[in-house]
N, C-alpha and C positions, 0 to 999 in steps of 0.2 A: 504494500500500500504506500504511495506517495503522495508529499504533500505536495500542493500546489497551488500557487498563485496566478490567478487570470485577470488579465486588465483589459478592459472591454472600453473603447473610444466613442464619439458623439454618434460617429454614421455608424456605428456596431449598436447603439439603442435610441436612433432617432426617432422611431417613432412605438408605438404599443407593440405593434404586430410584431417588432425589432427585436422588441424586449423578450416574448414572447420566445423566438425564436432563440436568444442567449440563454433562457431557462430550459429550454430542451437540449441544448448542448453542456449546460452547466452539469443536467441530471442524468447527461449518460456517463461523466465522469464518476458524478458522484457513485451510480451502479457499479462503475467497475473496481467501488471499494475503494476512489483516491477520498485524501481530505482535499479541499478546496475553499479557498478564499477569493471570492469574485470582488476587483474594484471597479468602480466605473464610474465616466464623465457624465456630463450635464449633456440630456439630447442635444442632438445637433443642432448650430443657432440661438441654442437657450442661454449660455454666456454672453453673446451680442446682443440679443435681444435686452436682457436685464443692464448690462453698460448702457445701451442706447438710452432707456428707462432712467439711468440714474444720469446722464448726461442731459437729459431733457429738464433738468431738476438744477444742475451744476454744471458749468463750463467743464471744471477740474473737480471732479469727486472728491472726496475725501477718499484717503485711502483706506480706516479701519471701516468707512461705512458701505465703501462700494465691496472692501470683501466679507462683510456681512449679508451682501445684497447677494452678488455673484456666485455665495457656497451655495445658496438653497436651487440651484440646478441639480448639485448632484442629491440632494436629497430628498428632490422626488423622483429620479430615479432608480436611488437605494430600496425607494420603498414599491416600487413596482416592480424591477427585478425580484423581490422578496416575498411579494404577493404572488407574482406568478411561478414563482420555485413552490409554496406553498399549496399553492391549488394544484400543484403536479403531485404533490406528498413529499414534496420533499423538505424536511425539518429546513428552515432558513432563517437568518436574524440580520437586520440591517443597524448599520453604525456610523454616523459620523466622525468625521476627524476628529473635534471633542470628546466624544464617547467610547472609542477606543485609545484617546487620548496620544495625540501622533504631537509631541511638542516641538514648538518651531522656537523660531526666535520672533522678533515683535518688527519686522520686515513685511508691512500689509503692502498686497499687492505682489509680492517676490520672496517670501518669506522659504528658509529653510531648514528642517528638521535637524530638531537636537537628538530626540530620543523615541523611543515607540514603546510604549506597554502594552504589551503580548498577551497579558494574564488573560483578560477578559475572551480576549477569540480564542487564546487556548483551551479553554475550559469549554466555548462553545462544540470546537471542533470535536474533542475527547464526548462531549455529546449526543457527536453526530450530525450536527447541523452542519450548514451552508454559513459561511460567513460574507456577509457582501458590504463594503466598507466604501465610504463617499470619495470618488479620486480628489487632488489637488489642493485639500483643505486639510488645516492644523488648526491649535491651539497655543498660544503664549503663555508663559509665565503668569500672567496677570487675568489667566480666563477667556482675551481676546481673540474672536475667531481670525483666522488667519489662510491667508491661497497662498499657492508656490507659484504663482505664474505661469503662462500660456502652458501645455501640456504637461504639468505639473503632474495628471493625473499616472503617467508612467514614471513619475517619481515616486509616489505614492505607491503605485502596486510594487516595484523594487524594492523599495524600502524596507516593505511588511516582508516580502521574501529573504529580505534577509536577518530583518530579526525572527523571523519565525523558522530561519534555517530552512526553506522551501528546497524540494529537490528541484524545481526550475518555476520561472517565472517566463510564462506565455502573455504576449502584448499582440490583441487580434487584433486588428484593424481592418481596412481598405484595400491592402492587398496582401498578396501570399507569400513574401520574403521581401528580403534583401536583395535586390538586383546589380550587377553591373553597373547600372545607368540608368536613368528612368527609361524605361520603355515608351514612351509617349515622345521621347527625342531619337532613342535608338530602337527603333523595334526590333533586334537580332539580340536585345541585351538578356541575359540570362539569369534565373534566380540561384544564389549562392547556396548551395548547403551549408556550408559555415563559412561565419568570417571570426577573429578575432575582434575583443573588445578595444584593442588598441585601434584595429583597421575601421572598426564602426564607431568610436568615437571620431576618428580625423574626417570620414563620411558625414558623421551629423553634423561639425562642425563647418565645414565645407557648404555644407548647401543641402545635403540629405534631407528629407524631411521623414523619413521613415519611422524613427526616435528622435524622441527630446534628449539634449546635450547632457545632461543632468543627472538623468535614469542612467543612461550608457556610463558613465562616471560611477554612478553609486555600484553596479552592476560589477564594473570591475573590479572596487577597491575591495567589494566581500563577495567576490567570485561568484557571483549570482547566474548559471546558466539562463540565456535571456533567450526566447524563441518567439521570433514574431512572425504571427496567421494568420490567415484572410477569418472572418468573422465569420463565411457562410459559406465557404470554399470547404472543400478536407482537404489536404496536404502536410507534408512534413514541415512546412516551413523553412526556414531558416534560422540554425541554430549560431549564436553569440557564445564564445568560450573565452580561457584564457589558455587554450591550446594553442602552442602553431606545430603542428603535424609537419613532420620531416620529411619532406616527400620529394624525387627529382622531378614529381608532376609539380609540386607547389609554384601556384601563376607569382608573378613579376609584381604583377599587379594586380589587385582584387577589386578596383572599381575605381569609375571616376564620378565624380560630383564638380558642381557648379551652382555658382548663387549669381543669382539676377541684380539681388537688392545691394548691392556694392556701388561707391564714389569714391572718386582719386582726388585730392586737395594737393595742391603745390604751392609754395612758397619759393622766391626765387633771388639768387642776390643776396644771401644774407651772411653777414662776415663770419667766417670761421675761425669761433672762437669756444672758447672751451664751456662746455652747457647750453650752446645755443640748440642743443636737441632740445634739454628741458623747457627751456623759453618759447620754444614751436608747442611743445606736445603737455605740456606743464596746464595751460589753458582749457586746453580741449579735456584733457581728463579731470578738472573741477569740475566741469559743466556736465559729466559723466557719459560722457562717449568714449565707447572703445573704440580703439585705434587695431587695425589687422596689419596689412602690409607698410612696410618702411624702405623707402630709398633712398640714400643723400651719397649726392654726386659733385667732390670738390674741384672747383672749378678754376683756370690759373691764374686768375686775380685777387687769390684767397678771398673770396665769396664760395658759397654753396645754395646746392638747389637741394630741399627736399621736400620729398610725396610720399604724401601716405594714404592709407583709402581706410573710407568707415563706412556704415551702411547708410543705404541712400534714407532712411528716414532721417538721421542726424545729419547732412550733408547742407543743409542749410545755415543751421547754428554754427554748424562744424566752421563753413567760409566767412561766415560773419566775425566768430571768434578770430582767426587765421588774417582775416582783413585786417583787427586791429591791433595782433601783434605783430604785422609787418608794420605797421606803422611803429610801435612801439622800440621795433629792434632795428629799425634802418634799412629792412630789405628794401627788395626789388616791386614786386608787386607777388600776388596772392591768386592765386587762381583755382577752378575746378571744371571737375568732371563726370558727368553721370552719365551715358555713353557706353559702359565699362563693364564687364562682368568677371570674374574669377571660372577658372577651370581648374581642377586639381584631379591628379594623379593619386592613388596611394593603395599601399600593397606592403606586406611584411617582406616578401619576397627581394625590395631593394637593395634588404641587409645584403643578402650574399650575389647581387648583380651588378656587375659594371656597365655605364652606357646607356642609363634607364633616363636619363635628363636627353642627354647628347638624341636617343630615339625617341622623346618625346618632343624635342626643341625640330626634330628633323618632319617630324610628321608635319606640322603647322606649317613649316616654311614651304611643304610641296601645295601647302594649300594659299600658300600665301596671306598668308594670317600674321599679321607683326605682332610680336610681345612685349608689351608697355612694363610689365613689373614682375621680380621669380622670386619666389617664398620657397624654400626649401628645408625639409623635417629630415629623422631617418628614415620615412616611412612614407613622405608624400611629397611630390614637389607640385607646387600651383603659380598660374600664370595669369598676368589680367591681359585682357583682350579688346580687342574693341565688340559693345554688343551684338553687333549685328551679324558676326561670324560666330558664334556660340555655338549652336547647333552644328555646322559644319565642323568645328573642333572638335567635337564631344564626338561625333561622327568619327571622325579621321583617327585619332585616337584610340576609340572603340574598336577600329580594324588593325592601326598599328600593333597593338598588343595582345590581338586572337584573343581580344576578349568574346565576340559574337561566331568564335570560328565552334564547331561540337567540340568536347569533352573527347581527347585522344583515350583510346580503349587499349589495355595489355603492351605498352609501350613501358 
């Protein structure tokens, strides 16, 4: 008998009949003698819907009111899930973040988990029941309900799997693995049987949207087997380890990702002196934007130009800030770009490959695709591009590295 953790997303219980159909797959687990602990989101919409709600009220919400507002998604659908495991006969209890007591820190809006008290669902499960626990929402120190922000709710079932020592934590969703590449850009791209946690956090990071950043992080630090499944598919999925299988089959590369939502900010002219990084980038991180790529190219009139890209939501503040520390430090002029996307590479396999840049930097160039900015890890190298050749990158790429090529057999 195994235990197990299920996390079930918006479009997996959008609507009744949704739900409905997560309780007849919760209860052929349950028959076959696993324990199960089901989390899950607010239907599909119902988070927007209630911001739009509390925005109609407040320009800028308050943050402990709007995640007072936004928990009660997932708690009407704790208690529908639980009604209909119920009316199937199967023993079920539904729980709130507070009530199973998942404590966070006092971070409303983004908050993240100190601790988890196990007692109460252990006891359930040792009962027999179904445990079905609200995704994305905690509790503070001080009583205060609290969200972990945007899909938090894979935080949340991670989290419970690994204090509860789960033998794996399944995350269904929308589709049936971990692929290559979206299929919607490459349709030759293939679903992975496994990847590592290293490879699928640089994937979420990157541009994946398959998991949340977060989840894939807790997953790894307590080796949480993580397998994400289509909600209404069967299939094996694709399994998340902290294995890398030794294999002369092991690919080079395990997938590429790209993000849309990327801008390049430049500053130019500006005397190269010693901290004038922090005097560029010193500003921009008060005002709490992350900064991803960095470039600075010293120039032979001891001046320097430097670029660096954040996401295009921040890309406005970002140049405003930027405008008025060029003014501030005597540069040249301040400039941007949103234009631009990111492409990355990334695969465990680099460790023991020479050449994995040099044949990626060669694909692009047979497509004539110039590269504005290179990020390089042990494990992933990523490039910005101009947006409009994305797709034909991601393309060219996909075929460089027989990623869309079959699965070599007895080789």
């Amino acid at each position: 008998m195994a235990l197990i953790v299920q996390k079930f997303g918006g479009t997996s219980v959008g609507t009744v009949e949704r739900i409905e159909q997560v309780a007849e797959k919760v209860k052929k687990f349950r028959e076959n003698g696993d324990d199960i602990v089901v989390v899950v989101s607010a239907m599909s919409g119902e988070t927007n819907r209630l911001i739009g709600l509390a925005k109609q009220v407040m320009d800028q919400p308050v943050p402990r009111e709007l995640d007072v507002m936004v928990s009660t998604g997932e708690q009407v659908t704790i208690a529908l899930l639980s009604m209909s495991l119920l009316k199937r006969g199967v023993p079920a209890v539904s729980y709130t973040g507070n009530q199973v007591r998942i404590l966070t820190d006092s971070s409303h809006t983004k908050a993240r988990i100190l601790s988890i008290d196990d007692a109460n669902i252990r006891a359930d499960l040792k009962a027999g029941r179904v445990v079905v626990v609200a995704g994305f929402q905690g509790v503070d120190e001080h009583g205060n309900i609290t969200t972990l922000g945007r899909g938090g709710s894979d935080t949340t079932g991670v989290a419970l799997a690994a204090a509860l020592k789960a033998d794996e934590c399944q995350i269904y969703t929308d589709v049936d693995g971990v692929y290559t590449t979206d299929p919607r850009v490459v349709p030759q791209a293939r679903r992975l049987d496994k990847i590592t946690f290293e490879e699928m956090l640089e994937m979420a990071s990157l541009g994946s949207k398959v998991l949340q950043i977060r989840s894939v992080e807790f997953a790894g630090k307590y080796n949480v087997p993580l397998r994400v499944l289509h909600s209404f598919q069967e299939g094996p999925g694709t399994l998340i380890t902290l294995d890398e299988e030794e294999s002369m089959e092991q690919p080079i590369i395990s997938g590429i990702a790209f993000n849309r939502d990327e801008a390049k900010l430049t500053i130019r002219g500006v005397p190269d002196t010693p901290g004038v990084a922090f005097k560029i980038l010193g500003p921009i991180s008060a005002a709490n934007i992350e900064v991803d790529m960095i470039v600075q190219n010293v120039s032979h009139d001891n001046t320097t130009d430097f670029t660096f890209t954040v996401h295009r939501n921040d890309y406005l503040n970002a140049l405003e800030i930027l405008k008025q520390t060029c003014a501030n430090i005597g540069a040249r002029e301040a400039t941007g770009d949103t234009n631009i996307t990111k492409v990355s590479i990334v695969g465990v396999g680099m460790r023991s490959h020479a050449g994995v840049a040099s044949r990626m930097f060669e694909a692009l160039a047979k497509e004539s695709i110039n590269i504005q900015m290179i990020s390089t890890s042990e494990i992933k190298i990523s490039v910005v591009i101009e947006e409009k050749y994305l797709e034909l990158a991601v393309r060219a790429l996909h075929t460089a590295f027989e990623l869309d090529a079959p699965a070599r057999q007895g080789e």
